[in-house]
MITOR-276902 format. One line per 2 residues: number of its first residue (from 1); their letters; for each residue x, y, z of C-alpha. Coordinates in Angstrom, 2 decimals, decimal comma, always signed. Example, Ala and Ser with C-alpha at 12.3 -4.5 7.8 and 13.67 -1.06 7.14 Angstrom:
<nodes>
1 = AS = +12,30 -4,50 +7,80 | +13,67 -1,06 +7,14;
</nodes>
This chain:
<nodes>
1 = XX = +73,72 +110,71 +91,99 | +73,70 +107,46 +90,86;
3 = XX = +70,90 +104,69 +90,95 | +71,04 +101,89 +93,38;
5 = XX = +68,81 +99,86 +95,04 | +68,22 +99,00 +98,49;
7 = XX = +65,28 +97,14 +100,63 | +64,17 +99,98 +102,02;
9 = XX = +63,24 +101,57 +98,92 | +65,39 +104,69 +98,32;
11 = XX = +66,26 +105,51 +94,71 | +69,52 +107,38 +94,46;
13 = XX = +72,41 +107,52 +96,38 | +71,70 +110,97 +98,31;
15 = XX = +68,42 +108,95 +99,35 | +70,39 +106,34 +100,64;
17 = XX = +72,58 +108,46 +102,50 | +69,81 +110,60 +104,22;
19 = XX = +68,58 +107,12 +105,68 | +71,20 +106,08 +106,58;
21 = XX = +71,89 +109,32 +108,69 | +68,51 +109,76 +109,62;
23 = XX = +68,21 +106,07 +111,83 | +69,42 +104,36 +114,53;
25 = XX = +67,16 +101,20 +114,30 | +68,99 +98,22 +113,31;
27 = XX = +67,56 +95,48 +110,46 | +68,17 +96,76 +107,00;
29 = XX = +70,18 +95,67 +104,04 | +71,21 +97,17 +101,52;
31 = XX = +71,35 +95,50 +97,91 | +73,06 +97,42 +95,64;
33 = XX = +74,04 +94,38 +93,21 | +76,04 +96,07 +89,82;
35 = XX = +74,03 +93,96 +87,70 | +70,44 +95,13 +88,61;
37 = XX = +68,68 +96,42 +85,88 | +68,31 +99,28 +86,89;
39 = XX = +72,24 +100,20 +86,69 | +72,52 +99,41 +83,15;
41 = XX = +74,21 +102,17 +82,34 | +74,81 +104,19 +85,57;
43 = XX = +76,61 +101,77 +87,85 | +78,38 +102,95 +91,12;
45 = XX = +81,80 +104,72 +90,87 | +84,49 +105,02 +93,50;
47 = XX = +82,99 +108,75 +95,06 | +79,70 +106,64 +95,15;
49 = XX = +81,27 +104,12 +97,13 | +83,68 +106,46 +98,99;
51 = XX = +80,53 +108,63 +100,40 | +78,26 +105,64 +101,26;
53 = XX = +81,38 +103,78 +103,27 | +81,85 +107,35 +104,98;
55 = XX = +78,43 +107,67 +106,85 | +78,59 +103,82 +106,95;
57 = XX = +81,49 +104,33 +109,73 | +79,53 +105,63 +111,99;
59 = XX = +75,71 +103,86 +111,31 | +73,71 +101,58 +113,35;
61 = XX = +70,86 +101,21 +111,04 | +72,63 +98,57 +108,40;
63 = XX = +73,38 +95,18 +108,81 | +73,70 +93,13 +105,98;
65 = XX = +75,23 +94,77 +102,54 | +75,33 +93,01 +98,56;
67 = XX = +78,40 +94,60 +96,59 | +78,61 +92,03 +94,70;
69 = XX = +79,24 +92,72 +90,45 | +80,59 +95,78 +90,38;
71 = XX = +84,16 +96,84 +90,74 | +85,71 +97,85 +93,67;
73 = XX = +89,05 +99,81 +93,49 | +91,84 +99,09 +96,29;
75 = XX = +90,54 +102,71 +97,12 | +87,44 +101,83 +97,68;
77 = XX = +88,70 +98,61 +99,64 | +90,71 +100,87 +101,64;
79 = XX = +87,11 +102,90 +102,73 | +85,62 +99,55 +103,11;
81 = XX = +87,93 +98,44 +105,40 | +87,24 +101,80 +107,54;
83 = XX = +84,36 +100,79 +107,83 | +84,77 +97,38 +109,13;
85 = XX = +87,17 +98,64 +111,57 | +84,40 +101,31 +112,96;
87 = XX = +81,03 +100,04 +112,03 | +79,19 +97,69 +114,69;
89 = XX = +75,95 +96,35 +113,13 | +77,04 +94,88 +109,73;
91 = XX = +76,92 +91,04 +109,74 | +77,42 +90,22 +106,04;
93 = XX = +78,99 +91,21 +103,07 | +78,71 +89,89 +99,92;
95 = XX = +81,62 +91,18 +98,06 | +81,27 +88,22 +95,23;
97 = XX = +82,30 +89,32 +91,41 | +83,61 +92,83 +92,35;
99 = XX = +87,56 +93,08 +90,58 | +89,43 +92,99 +94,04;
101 = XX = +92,44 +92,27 +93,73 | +95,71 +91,69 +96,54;
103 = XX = +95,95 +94,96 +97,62 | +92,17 +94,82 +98,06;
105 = XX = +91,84 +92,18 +99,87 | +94,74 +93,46 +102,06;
107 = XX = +93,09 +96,47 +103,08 | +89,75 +94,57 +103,81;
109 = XX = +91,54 +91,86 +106,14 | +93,29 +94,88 +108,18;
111 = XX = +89,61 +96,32 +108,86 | +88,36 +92,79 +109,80;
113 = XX = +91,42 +92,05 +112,52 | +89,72 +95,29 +113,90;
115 = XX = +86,29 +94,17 +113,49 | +84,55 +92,19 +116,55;
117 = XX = +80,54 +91,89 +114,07 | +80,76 +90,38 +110,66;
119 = XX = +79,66 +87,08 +110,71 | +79,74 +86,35 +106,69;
121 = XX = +81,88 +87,81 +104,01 | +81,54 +86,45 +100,71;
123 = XX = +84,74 +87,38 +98,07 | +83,80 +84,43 +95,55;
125 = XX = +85,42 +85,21 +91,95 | +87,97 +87,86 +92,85;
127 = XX = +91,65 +87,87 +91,77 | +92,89 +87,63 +95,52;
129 = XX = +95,06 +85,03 +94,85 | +97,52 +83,37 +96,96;
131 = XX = +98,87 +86,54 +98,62 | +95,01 +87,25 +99,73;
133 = XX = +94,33 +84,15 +101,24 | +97,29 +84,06 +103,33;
135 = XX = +96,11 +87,65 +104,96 | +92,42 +85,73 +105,18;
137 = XX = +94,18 +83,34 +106,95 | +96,19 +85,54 +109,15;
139 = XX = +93,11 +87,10 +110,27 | +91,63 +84,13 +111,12;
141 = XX = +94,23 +83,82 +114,00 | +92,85 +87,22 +114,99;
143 = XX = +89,07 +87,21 +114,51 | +87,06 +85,79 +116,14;
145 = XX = +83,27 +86,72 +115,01 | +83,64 +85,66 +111,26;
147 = XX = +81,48 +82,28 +111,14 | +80,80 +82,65 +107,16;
149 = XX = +83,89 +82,66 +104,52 | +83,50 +82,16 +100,80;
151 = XX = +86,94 +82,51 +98,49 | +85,80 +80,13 +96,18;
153 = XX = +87,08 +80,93 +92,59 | +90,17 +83,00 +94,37;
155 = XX = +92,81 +81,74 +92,10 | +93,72 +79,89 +95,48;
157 = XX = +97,06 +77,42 +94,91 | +98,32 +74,66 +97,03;
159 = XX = +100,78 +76,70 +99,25 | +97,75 +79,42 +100,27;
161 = XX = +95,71 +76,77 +101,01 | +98,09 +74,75 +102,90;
163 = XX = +98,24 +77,88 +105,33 | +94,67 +78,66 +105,40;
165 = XX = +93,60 +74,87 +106,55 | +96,73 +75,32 +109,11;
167 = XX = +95,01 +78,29 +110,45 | +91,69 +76,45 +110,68;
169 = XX = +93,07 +73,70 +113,12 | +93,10 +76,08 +116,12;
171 = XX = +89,93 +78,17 +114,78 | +86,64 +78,02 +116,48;
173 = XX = +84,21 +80,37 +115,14 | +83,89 +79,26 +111,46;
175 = XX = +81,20 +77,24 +110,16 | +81,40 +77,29 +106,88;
177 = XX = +83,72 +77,23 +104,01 | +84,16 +77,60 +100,60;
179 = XX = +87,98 +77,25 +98,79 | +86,04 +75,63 +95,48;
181 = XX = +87,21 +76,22 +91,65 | +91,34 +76,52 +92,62;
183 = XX = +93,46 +77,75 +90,37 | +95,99 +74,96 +90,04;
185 = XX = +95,78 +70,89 +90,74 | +99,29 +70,88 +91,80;
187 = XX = +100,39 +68,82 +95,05 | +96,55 +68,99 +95,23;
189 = XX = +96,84 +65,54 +97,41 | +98,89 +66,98 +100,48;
191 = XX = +96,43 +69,91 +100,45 | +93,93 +67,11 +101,25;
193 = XX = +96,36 +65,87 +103,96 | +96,21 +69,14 +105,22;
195 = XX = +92,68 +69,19 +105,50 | +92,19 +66,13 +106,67;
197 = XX = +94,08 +66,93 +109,67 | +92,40 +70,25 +110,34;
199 = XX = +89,00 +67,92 +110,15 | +90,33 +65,59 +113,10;
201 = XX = +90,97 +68,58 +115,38 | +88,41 +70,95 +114,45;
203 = XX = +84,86 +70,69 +115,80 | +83,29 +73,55 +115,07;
205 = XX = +83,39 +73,33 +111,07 | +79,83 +72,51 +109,82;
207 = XX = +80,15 +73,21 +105,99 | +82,99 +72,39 +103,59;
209 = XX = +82,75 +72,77 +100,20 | +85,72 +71,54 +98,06;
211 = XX = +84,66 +71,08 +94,59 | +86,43 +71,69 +91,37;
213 = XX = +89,35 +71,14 +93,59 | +91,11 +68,37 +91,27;
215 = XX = +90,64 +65,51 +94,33 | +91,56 +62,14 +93,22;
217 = XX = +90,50 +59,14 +94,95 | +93,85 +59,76 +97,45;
219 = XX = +92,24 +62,71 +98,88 | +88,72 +61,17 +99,09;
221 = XX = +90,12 +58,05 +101,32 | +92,19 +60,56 +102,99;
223 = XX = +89,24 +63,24 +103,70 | +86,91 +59,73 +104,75;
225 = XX = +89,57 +58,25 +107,35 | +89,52 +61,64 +109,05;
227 = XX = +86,15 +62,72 +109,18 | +85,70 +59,25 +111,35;
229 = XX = +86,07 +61,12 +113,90 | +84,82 +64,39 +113,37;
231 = XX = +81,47 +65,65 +115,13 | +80,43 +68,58 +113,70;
233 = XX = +80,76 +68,47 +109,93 | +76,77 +68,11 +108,15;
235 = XX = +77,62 +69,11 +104,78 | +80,67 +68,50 +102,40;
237 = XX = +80,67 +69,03 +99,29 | +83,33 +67,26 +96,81;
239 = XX = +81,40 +67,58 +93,35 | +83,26 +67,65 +89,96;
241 = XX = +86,30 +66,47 +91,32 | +88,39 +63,53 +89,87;
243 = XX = +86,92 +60,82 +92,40 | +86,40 +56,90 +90,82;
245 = XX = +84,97 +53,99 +92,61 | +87,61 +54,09 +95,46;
247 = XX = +87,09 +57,27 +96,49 | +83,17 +56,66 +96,08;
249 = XX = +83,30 +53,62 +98,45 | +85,47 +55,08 +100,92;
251 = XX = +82,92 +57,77 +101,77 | +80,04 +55,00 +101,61;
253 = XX = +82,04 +53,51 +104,52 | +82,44 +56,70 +106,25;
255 = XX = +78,69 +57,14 +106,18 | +78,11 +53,98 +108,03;
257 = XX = +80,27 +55,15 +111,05 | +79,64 +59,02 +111,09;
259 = XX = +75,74 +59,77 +112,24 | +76,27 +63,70 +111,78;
261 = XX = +77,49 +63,93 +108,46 | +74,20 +64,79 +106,84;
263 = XX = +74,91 +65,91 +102,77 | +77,53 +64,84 +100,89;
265 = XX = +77,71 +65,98 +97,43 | +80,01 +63,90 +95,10;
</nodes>
């Protein structure tokens, strides 16, 4: 069997397997990261995967789980997504860096309007694209656990985003948010408008983080007029983005008026 590693110690995946099986406590996470040293060389395959995400359907031992750098077949998304349908304990998922691609991403959002547990997926740096955010978004009008959802570095464009911040207007259960690094900077100003509106109506947002996100100083006025009235955003983050002096004093207004704001990264 292959190597991995996990935080309760085993060393291969038959290990892995047999502890999984053998508990019913809850509290363990497994890290099995595809660039840990000690899978230089012998990384996970798709059986690997295939066999851990089959006793994972049916554990109650897990509950958080780090995929993140290796590569993750839409077969192995399609087992994943099994498992989100069946599994009740896992929380997070940190799927960062792992080659998913559409039809990936496809099968995972059909386990999660299933799933009624995980609170945090991260898919930072896969090809999803456009395509993947809009089933994201979809099952955002579905779940209703999810409080933690990263698609930063997505290849995200203006018309996936425009349906994902539409989604978030009547959303309650997430907190945070990461659509950083898009792809492209077209009609990157109505996306703002979009957002801004979703920030007037939605009060249960707490984190935002927009960077790399090609905002010019008519998306920073526009995201500072509407967060005047928002209550529960603390930190927004709008770094490396092309904001000037306007933009700059626009939020240094908005900080006078909004007491709950409490980082803002520019």
């Amino acid at each position: 069997s292959s190597g991995i590693n996990a935080e309760y110690g085993c060393s291969n995946l038959d290990q892995l397997i047999d502890i999984v099986e053998g508990h019913s406590s809850t509290g363990t996470s497994l890290n099995l990261q595809g660039n840990l040293k000690l899978f230089e060389g012998n990384r996970l395959l798709e059986n690997d995967f295939n066999a851990l995400f089959m006793e994972l359907q049916t554990d109650t031992f897990v509950t958080s789980i780090d995929l993140s750098y290796n590569s993750l077949s839409d077969l192995v998304c399609i087992n994943l997504g099994k498992v989100l349908v069946k599994n009740k304990t896992i929380t997070k998922l940190n799927l960062s860096m792992c080659d998913i691609t559409v039809d990936g991403c496809y099968a995972i959002s059909k386990g999660l309007e299933y799933n009624s547990h995980l609170e945090e997926i991260v898919l930072h740096g896969n090809p999803i694209g456009p395509e993947g955010c809009i089933c994201l978004a979809s099952v955002l009008q579905i779940n209703q656990s999810l409080k933690h959802l990263d698609i930063a570095s997505t290849d995200q464009t203006s018309n996936s985003l425009i349906a994902l911040f539409t989604v978030m207007l009547s959303n309650n259960s997430i907190t945070y948010l990461d659509v950083s690094r898009i792809l492209s900077y077209n009609n990157v100003e109505q996306v703002c408008s979009h957002v801004g509106q979703m920030l007037q109506i939605n009060q249960t947002l707490k984190t935002l983080k927009l960077s790399k996100f090609g905002m010019t100083d008519s998306g920073a006025v526009t995201l500072a007029w509407s967060l005047k009235g928002n209550y529960s955003l603390k930190h927004l983050d709008v770094s490396t983005n092309r904001i000037s002096m306007d933009g700059a004093h626009a939020f240094s207004e908005l900080l006078i008026k909004n007491h709950t704001l409490e980082e803002l990264l520019l």
